[in-house]
N, C-alpha and C positions, 0 to 999 in steps of 0.2 A: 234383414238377415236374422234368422228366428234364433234364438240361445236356445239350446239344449241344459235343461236343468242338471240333468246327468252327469254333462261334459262340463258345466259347470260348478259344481258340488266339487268334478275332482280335481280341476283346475286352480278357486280360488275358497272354497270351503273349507278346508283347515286355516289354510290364512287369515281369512276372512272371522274364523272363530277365536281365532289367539288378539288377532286386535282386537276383537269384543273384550277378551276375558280381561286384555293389555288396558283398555279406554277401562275399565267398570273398576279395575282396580286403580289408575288416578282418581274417578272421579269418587269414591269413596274414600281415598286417604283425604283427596282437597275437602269432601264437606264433612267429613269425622271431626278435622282438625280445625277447620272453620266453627260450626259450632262447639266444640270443647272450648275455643278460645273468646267466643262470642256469649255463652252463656254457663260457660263453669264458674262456679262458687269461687273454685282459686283463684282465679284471675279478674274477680270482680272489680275489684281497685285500679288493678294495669288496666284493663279495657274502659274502665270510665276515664280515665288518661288518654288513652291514644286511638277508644275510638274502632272504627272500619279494617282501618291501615293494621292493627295487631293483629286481627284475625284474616288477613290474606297474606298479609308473610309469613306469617306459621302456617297457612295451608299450601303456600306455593311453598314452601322448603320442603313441607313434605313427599309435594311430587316433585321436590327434585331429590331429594333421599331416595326416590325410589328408580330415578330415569337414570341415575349416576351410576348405581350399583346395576341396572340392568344394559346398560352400555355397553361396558366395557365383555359381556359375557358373548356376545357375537366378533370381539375380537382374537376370542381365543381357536386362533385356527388350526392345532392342532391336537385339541379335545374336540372339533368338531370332524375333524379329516379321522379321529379315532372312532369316532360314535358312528360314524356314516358306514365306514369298515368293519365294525367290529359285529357281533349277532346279537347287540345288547340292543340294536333299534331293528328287529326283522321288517317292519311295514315298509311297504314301497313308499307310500303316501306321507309317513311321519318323516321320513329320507329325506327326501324334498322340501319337508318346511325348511331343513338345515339351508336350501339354499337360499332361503330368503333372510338369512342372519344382515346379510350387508342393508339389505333394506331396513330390516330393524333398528339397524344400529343409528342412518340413516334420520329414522323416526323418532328414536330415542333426542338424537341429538337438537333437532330441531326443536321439539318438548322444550329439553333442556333452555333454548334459548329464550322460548315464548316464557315462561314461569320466569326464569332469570328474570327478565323485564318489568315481568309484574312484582317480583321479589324484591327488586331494587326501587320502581315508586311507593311501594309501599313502607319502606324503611325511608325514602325521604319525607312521608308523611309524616313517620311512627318519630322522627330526631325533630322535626318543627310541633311536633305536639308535649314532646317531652320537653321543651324549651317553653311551649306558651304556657302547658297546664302544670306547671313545677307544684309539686303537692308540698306546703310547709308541715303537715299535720303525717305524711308517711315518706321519710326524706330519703329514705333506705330504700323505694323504689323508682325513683328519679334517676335517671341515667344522667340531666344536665346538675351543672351545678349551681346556681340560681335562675330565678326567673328569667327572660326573656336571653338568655345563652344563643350566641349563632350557632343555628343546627348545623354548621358547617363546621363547628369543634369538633361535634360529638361524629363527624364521618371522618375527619382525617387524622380523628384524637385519640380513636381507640381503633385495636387491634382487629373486631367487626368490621368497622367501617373502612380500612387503611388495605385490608384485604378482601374485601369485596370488591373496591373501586379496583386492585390487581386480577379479579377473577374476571371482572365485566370485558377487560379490557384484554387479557389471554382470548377470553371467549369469542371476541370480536375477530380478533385475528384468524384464528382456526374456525370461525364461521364464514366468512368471508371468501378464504384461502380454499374452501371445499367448495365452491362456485363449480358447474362444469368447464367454464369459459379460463378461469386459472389452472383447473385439474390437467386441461387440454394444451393449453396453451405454455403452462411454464408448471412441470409437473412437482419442482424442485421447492415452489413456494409452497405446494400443499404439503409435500411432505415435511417441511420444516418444522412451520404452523405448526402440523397436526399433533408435532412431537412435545408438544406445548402438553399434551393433557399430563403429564405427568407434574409440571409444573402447579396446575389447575389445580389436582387434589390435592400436592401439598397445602396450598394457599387455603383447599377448603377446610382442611382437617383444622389449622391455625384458624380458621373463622371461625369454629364452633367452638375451639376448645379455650381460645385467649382472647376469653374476653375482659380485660382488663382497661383499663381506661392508662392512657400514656403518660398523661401530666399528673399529677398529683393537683389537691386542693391550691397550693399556687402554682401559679401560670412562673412559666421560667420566659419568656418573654411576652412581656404586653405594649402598647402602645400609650401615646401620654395621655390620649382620652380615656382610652379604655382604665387606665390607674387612676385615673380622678374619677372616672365613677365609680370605680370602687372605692375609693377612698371617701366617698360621699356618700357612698351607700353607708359604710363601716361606720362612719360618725354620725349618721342620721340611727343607725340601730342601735350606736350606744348613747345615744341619748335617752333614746324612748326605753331602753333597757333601764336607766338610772330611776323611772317615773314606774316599772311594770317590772318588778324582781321574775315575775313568773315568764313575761315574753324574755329578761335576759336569760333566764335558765334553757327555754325554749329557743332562743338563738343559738346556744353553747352548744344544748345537745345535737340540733340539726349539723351545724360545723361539727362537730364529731363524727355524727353518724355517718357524714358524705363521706369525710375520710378515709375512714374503715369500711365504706360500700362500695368506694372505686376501685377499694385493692382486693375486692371479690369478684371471682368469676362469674360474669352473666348477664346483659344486660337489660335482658327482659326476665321477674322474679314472678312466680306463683305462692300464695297466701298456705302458710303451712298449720297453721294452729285453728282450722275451722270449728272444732267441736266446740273452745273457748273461745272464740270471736266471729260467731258469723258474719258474712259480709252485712254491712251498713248499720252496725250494730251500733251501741252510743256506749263509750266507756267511761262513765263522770268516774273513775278511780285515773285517769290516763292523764298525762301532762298538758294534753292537749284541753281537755272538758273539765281542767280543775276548778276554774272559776266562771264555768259554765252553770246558768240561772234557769232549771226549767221553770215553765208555767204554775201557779201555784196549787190548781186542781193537780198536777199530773204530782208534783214534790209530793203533798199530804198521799195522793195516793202508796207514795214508793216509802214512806216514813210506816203507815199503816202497815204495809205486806211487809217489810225489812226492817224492825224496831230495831236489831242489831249492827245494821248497816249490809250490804248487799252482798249477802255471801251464797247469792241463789244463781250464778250468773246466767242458766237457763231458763228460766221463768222470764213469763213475757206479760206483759200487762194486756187483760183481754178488750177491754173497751178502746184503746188508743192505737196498739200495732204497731207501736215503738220497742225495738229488739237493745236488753238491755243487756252489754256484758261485763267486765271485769278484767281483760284484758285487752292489751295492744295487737295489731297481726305481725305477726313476726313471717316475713315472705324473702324467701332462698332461691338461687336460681336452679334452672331448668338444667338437668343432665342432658348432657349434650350427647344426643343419640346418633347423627350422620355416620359418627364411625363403624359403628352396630350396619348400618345401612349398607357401605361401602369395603369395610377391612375382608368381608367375604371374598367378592369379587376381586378386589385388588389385591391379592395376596392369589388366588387363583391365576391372574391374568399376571403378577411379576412372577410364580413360579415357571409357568409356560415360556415366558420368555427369557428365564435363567436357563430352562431346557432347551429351547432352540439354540442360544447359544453358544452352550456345550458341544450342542448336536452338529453346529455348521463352524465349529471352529480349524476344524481341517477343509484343507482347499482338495479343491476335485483336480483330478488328471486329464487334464485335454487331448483327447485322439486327435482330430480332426478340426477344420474349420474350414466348410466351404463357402465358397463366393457363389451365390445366384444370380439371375437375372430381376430386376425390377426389385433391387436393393433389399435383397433378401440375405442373409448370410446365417449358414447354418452349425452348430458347435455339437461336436460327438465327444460325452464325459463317459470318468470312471471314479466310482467312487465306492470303499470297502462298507459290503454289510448297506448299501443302499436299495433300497425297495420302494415301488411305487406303481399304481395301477393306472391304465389307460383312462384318458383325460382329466389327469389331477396335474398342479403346476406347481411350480416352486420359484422362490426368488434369489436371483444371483445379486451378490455383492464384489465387485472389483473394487480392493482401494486404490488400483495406478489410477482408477478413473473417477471413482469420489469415494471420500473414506465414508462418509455417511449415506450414502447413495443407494438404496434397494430398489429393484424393479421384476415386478411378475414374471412369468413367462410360460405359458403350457408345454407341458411336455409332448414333442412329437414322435418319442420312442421309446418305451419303458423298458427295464434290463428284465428279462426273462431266465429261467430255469439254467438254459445254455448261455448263454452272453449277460454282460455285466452292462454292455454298454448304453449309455442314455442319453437322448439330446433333444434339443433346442430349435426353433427358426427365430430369427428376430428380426425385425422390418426397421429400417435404419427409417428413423423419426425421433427428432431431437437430438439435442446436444451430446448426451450420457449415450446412445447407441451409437453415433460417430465416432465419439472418442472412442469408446470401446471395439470399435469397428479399426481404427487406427492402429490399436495396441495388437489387433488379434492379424489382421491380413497387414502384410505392405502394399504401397499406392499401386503399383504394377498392376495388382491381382485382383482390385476391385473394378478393374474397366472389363472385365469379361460380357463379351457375348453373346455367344454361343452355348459352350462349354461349361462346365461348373472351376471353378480352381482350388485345386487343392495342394494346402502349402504345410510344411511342416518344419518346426522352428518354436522356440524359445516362447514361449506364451505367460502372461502374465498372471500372478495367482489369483483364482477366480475361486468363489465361497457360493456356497449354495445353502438355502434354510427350507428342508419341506421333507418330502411332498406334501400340498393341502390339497381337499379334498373341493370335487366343482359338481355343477350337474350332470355334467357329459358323464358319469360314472358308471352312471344308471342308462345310458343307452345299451350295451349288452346284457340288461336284466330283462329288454322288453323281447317279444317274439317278432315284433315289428319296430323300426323306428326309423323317422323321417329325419334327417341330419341338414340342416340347410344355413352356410356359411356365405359370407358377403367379405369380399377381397380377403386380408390377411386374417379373420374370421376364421380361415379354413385350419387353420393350428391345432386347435384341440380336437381335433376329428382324424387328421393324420396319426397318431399312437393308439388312434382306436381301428385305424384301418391296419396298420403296421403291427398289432396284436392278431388281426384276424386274418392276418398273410402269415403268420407262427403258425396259428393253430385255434380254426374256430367252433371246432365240435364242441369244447366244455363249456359254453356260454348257451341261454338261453336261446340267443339272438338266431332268427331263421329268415330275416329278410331286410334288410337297408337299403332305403332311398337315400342318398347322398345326391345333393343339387348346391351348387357352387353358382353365385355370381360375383363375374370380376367386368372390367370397364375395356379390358384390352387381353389379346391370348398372350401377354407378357409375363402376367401374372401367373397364368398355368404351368409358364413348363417347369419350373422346381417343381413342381409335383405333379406331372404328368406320368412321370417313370413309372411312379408307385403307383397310381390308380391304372397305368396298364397292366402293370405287372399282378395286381389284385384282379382283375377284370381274368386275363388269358388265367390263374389259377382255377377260379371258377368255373370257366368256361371247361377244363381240363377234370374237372373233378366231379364235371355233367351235372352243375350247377346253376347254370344261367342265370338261374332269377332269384341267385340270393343278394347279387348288390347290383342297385338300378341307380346308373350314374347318370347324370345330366349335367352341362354345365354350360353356363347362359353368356352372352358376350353380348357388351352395349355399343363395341369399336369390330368394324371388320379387315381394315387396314394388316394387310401379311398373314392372312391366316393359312390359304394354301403355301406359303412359301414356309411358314414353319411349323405347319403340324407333317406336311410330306408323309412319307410313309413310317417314319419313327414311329409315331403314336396313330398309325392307322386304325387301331382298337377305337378311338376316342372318336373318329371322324363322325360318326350313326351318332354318338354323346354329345354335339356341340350344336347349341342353339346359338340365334342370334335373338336381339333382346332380352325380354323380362318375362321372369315366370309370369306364367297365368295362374296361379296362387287356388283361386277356389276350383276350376276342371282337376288340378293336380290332388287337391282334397280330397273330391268327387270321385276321381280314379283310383286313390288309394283306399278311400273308403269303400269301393265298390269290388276290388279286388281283396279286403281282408276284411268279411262282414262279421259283425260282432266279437270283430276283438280290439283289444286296448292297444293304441298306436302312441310310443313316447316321439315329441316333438323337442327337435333340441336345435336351438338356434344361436349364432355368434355371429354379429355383425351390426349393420345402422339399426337407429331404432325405427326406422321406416318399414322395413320387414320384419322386425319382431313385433310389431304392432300389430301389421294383417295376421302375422300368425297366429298372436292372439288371440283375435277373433274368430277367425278360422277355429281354432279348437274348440269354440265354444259354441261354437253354431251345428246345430240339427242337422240329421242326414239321415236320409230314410232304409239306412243299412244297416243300423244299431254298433256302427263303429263309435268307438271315445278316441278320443283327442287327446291326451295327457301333456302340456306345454311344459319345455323344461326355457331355460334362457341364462348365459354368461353376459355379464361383461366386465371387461378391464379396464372402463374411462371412468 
């Protein structure tokens, strides 16, 4: 099957360009901040400390600074349902990336995981190096508090480590919980989970900003070993203190310094005084080098150039390449930048949903509720000052039936100019639609049929948050579009057919193939009314060939006994089996030569795959294929 570069370019060429631009910006934050931390001056000291391990946790935090804050902006679904609407995006083609936000988001998250991982062995590297290489000589960049410290203090001791091991462990959950096979199966764990991210960036905002070590210089509980080695430690250093005044002064000040270094924030520091202490410099004025002996070539040398004593601290002795200074490095921690990264977005994304809120705090009015066949049931609302365009969807909340509880739903009829009124199908699957299905029909009136049932009665308060915006929007922009729905699939296509039974002159749209497959004609007849009653319009208004129905059946059991003469319209319309996918290509390529055909597909991923490909494949009639694609699992 040959690709067409063309049909290609318009199918996966912007996408395809945003992940480039997406990939080249991590991979220049990870090696920016890789090497800054690998061979900056600042950090000369900490990296001779800790090593590999400091320079891949700074550079994987940085791509997650960046995947965090770019996450959450594909969740903002009603800046994107504005921008799709509004004339601030006119391109057909930039339209359409909008619908690849859930895949972003998707990709983001996954990122997210993959760097976590490496984010958190490399901090258990970064806690056992800080414990083996404990510096006596710079004590104020040690994170442990003596030599050979269980790296397992320094993760459950301080505020870093106590929420990290909280973030890993959120993460898991809401990684897990977003499986298909849980999404599918028990839809109630992933929404839970998911609601976890909120929790997530607290814990991170508290990861960067407290970093504060929990215990103090003494342990408020130790064990009887661990207090005899201390205790053995303490009297072995005041011994050798009684014999070395300068190692007791040297003991004193490190005990000090830790003290006052654990109640600073940060526990990785950068060297702030470079111009007076370059890194590796020798400071014989410093506590450390006081009774430091150099060589006696190299003394006569520094006696010669400094008769006064060394008051040059930049001068450097040219024969040797010994860098001498004058002072100590005095090293601060890092501002902690995530917030910078993230308070954008997440201030963007908690306004949005302060306005939805708002917006869906009144409950809608229920016309209607009918009962179909093959566990369909369909809901007619009213709601003031509501507006929404054919194939956008919105999610209903029922507290009779969970107070936390949201679930999608496309709209199968948007309120127009004359009528107010707007509705729903919903395919009873799962728990939350049965109940829901209970509160809205009594048992009587879901064993229907035949007939649809229509019951009218006391209904429980039902909440709505939308419209948001989907691909199907953009089927009325194209002058062609092929619409191809698999069973309950057929949803978002019904308010696009149910607009152009209104009134279809204002829309571009001048020809629709709508092809449906279902497994049995059980499925058709809720919506056989309306695609004859679309069909005889056409046919009336010396139309014929603006909507070309097909619809494919894999079960033949009762078909003449219930299509009868009701829906004789539909009889010429009703296949047995499975489209033939590429002839169907091939005829509508050959029937609309060089022009641009939107593909809009809702249903298994087994037919959105072939169509796929289909769009992307060559045809010797200069037709394009433009793919659009929904789904709701």
């Amino acid at each position: 099957m040959a690709v067409s570069w063309r049909s290609w370019l318009a199918n996966e060429g912007v996408k395809h360009l945003c992940l480039l631009i997406w990939l080249s910006l991590n991979v220049l934050l990870f090696w920016k901040t890789f090497l800054l931390y690998n061979q900056g001056p600042e950090y000369h000291y900490l990296h001779e400390m800790l090593g590999l391990g400091l320079c891949l946790s700074r550079a994987s935090a940085s791509v997650l600074n960046l995947n965090c804050s770019l996450i959450l902006l594909p969740m903002c679904r009603t800046l994107l349902a504005f921008l799709r609407g509004s004339q601030k995006v006119p391109s057909r083609r930039t339209r359409r990336l909008l619908d690849k936000s859930r895949t972003f988001h998707i990709t983001c998250g996954v990122t997210i995981c993959i760097f976590s991982g490496v984010h958190v062995a490399a901090h258990l590297v970064n806690a056992l190096n800080f414990s083996v290489n404990y510096r006596e000589d710079f004590v104020e960049l040690n994170a442990a508090r003596y030599r050979e410290e269980d790296p397992r203090k320094l993760l459950f001791t301080t505020v870093p480590g106590l929420t990290g091991v909280c973030m890993v462990l959120v993460l898991f959950l809401m990684f897990t919980a977003s499986t298909y096979a849980i999404r599918v199966s028990n839809y109630d764990i992933f929404w839970y989970t998911h609601n976890l991210f909120f929790v997530f960036y607290m814990l991170l905002m508290l990861h960067v900003s407290g970093s504060v070590q929990l215990l103090s210089c003494v342990q408020l509980s130790v064990t009887p070993w661990t207090a005899a080695r201390q205790a053995s430690l303490s009297i072995t250093n005041c011994l050798s203190c009684l014999h070395h005044p300068v190692v007791l002064h040297q003991y004193q000040r490190n005990e000090h310094s830790f003290f006052t270094n654990t109640m600073k924030r940060g526990l990785l520091k950068y060297q702030t005084n470079l111009d007076t202490h370059p890194p590796g410099c020798i400071n014989l004025n410093g506590t450390h080098y006081q009774n430091t002996h150099l060589p006696e070539h190299l003394s006569e040398h520094f006696h010669e150039s400094f008769p006064g004593g060394f008051s040059k601290p930049d001068e450097l002795t040219q024969n040797t390449f010994v860098k001498i200074c004058m002072e100590e490095p005095r090293f601060q921690a890092n501002f902690p930048q995530t917030w910078l990264w993230i308070s954008g977005p997440l201030c963007l994304y908690c306004a949005e949903r302060l306005y939805r809120c708002i917006r869906s705090n009144k409950p809608v009015t229920i016309i209607s509720v009918t009962s179909h066949p093959s566990d369909v049931v369909e809901i007619r609302m009213v709601k003031e000052n509501f507006k929404a365009r054919p194939g956008q969807y919105i999610i209903l909340h029922c507290p009779s039936v969970s107070a936390l509880e949201n679930h999608p739903f496309t709209l199968t009829m948007c309120p127009t100019e004359t009528k107010a009124t707007f509705g729903v199908h919903l395919k009873i699957v799962g728990d939350w639609t049965e109940r829901f299905r209970d509160l809205l029909l009594p048992p009587s009136s879901q064993d229907s049929e035949i007939l649809p049932f229509i019951q009218s009665r006391n209904y429980p308060k039902l909440y709505i948050d939308g419209p948001f915006g989907s691909p199907f929007e953009e089927s009325l922009n194209y002058e062609v579009s092929l619409c191809v729905a698999g069973g309950i699939g057929v949803t978002p296509f019904a308010s696009i057919l149910n607009t152009l039974l209104d009134d279809w002159k204002p829309y571009k749209l001048r020809r629709l193939y709508f092809i449906w497959v279902c497994r049995d004609i059980q499925s058709f007849r809720w919506f056989a009314d309306l695609l004859c009653v679309l069909y005889n319009k056409f046919w009336q208004e010396n139309r014929p060939d603006y909507v070309n129905i097909q619809l494919y059946l894999s079960q033949t059991d009762g078909i003449q006994k219930i299509i009868g003469e009701k829906y004789q319209a539909l009889n010429s319309r009703l296949f047995i089996g499975r489209p033939r996918w590429k002839l169907l290509f091939d005829e509508i390529a050959k029937c609309n030569r060089g022009k641009t055909v939107g593909v809009f597909c809702c249903g298994p991923n087994s037919i959105s795959k072939t169509l796929h490909k289909l769009s992307n494949r060559n045809n010797s009639y200069g037709t394009r294929f433009e793919y659009n694609k929904e789904s709701f699992s």
